[in-house]
C-alpha positions in Angstrom: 85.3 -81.0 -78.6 87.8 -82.6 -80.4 88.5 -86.3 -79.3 90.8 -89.2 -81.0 92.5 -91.9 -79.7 96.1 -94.0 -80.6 97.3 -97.4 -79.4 101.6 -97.9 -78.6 103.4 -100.4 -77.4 105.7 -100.3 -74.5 109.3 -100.9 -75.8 111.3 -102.6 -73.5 114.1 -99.3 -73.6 111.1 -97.8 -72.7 111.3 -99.2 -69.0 113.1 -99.1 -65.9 114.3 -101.6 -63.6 111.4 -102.2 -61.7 110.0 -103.3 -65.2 107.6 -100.3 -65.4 107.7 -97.7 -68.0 109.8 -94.8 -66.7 107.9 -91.4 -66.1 109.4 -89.4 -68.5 108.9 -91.3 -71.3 105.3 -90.1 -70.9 105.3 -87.0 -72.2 107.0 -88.2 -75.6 103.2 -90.9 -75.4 101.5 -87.8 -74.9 103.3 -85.9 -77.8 102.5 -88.7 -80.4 98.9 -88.6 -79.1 98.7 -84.7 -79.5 100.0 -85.1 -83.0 97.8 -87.5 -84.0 94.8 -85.6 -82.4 95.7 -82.5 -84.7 96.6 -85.1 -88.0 92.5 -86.3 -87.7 91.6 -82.8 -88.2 93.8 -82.0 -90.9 96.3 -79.8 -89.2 100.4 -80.9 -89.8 102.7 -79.8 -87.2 105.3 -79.9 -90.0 103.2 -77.4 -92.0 102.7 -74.6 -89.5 106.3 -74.9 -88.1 106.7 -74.3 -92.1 104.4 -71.1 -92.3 106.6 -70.1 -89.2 103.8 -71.0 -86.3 105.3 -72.7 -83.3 102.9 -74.6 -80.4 105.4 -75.2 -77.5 104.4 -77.0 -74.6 103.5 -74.3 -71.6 102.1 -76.3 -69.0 102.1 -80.5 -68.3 100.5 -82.4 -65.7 100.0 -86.1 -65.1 98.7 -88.0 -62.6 99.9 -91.9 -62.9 97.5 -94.3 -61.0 99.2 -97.8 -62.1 102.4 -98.4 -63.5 102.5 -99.6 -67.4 104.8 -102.3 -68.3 107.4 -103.8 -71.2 105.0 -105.1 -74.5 101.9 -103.7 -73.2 99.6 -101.7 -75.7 98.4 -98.4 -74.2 95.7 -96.7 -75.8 95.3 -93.0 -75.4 92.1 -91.2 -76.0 92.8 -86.9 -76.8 90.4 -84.7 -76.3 90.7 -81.0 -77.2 88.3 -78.8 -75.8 88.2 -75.9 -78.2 90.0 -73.3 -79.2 91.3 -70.8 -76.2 92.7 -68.3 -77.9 96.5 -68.0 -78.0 96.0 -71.1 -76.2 95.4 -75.1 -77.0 94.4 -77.4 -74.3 94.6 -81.2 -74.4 93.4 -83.9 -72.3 94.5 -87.4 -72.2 93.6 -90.5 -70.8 96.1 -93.2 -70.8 94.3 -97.1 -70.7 96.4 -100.4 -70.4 95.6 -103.2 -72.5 92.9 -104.6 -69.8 91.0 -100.8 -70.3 92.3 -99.6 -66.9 92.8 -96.0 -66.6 96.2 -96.1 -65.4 97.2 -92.2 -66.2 95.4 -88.6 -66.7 97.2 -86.0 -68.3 96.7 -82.2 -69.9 98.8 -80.3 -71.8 98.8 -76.8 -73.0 100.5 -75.4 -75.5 101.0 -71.7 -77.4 100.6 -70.5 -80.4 104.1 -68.3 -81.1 104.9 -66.6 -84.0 108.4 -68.2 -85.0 110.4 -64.7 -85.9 109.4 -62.9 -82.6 108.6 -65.9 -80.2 105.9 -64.1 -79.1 102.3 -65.4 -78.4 99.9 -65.0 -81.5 96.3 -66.0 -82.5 96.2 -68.9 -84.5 96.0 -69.3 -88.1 92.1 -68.9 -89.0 91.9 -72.0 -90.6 93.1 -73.9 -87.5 90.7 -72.5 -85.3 87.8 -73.1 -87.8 89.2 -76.7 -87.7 89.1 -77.2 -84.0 86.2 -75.8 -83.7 84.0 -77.7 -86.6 85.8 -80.6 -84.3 83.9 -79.5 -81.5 
């Protein structure tokens, strides 16, 4: 199991009227978490895009349980599972700045070949990766 964690603050475009952070501004948190998490284990988005490996986003849930607000540090902890095949899960867990959980998320996303956009097995290297990170 891979697990990291990242710390953001709430810009104040970030937010809505009622002064919380608007829903869908989540999943962009959750995409600079998921980066990160792969970055710690040595793996660049930028590079695999470049060898012509895409990971789209299949599936995303969230549950919110409290609402985050304008200048507030988040911290969100990652954890991968392992590798799943064509598959790679991720888990988050979204914390305001007093450590409350206020938000659980997964995502999962595909490995796809770039030239067919068809599902594919991930590079060797990454799966070795995720799973030394285990």
């Amino acid at each position: 199991m891979v697990q990291s964690e990242i710390q953001l603050r709430v810009r104040y475009s970030e937010t809505d009227r009622m002064g919380y952070v608007y829903y869908g501004n989540y999943a962009a948190y959750l995409e600079v978490a998921r980066v990160e998490a792969l970055r710690t284990l040595g793996i660049s988005y930028k590079e695999l895009e470049d060898e012509g490996i895409l990971l789209p986003v299949s599936d995303y849930q969230i549950r919110y349980l409290k609402p985050a607000y304008y200048d507030e540090v988040l911290t969100i902890k990652t954890v991968i599972p392992g590798p799943t095949g064509v598959r790679l899960l991720f888990n988050y867990e979204i914390l305001n700045a007093k450590a409350e959980l206020i938000a659980v998320a997964s995502t999962t996303l595909v490995f796809v070949t770039a030239a067919t956009g068809k599902p594919c097995s991930p590079p060797k290297e990454i799966s070795e990766l995720i799973t030394a990170g285990s």
